[in-house]
N, C-alpha and C positions, 0 to 999 in steps of 0.2 A: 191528798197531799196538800201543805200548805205550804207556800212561800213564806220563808220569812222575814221580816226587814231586822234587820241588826245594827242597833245603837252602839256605833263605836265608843262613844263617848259613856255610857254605862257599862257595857258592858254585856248589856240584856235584848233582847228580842222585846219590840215593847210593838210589833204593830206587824199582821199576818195579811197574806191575801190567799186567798181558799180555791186552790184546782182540786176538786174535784176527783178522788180517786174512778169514782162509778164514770166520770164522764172518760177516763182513759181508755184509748182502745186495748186489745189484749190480742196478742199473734198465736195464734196455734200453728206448727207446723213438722208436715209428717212428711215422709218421702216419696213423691206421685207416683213412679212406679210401682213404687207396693202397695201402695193406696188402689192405684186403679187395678191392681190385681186384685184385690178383695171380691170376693165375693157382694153383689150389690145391697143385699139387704148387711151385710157389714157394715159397707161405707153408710147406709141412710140411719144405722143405729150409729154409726161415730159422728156423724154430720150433729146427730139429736143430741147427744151426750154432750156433745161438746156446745151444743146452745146452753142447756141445760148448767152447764157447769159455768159457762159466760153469766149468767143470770147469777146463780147464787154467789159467782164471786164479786159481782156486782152488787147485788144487795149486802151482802157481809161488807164488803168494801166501803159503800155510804152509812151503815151501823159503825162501823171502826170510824169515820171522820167526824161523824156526828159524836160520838162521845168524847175523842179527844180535842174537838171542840168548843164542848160545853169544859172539859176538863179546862183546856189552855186559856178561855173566857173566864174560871174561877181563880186563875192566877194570873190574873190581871191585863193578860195580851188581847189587844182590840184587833179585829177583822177588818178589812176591808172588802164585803164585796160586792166587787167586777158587774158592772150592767151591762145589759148584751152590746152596746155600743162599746163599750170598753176590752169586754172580751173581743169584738171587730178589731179593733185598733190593735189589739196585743195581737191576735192573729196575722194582723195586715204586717209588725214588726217582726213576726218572722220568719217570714218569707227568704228575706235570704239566706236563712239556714236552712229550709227548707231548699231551697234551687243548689246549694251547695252540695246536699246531700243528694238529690236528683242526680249531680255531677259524678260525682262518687260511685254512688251504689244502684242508679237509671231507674228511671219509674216504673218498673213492673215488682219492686219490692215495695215500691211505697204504696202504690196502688195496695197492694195487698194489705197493706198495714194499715191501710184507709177503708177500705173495707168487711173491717171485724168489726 
């Protein structure tokens, strides 16, 4: 996914900054009751599957950005990117959407979504 900056004044997107689809986390989520009813060799084949499926949507994920990448660079939009001090800083900015959500929806959801 890329951010893009947007020239009011043209009209055009003329300057991108690049998150990363592959770096997004991704939630799976199944009903633990039924879950922990499975049968165990069940859950250790859905546990696998669903790495398994993490991965290849990950990799397809960085093949899709990478090409419209190179596509959105052939029609003239410049990149910006982000050096790991920069990604710190964006991070550090937001935090308090992060602590809002915390309020809202309490940390055993986000843990969880921090954890894939």
């Amino acid at each position: 996914m890329t951010i893009a900056i947007y020239d009011r004044f043209s009209g055009h997107s003329r300057c991108a900054i690049p998150v990363g689809l592959s770096d997004m986390k991704m939630s799976i989520y199944v009903h633990k009751n039924s879950f922990d009813s499975w049968p165990a060799e069940v859950q250790q084949a859905t546990r696998e599957a669903v790495r398994q499926a993490v991965t290849v949507q990950r990799n397809l994920a960085a093949e899709t950005e990478n090409a419209l990448r190179a596509k959105l660079e052939r029609d003239g939009i410049a990149f910006v990117d982000l050096t790991a001090a920069e990604r710190s800083a964006f991070r550090e900015a937001v935090q308090p959407v992060l602590r809002d959500a915390r309020k809202r929806l309490g940390n055993t959801i986000l843990a969880m979504a921090a954890s894939t």
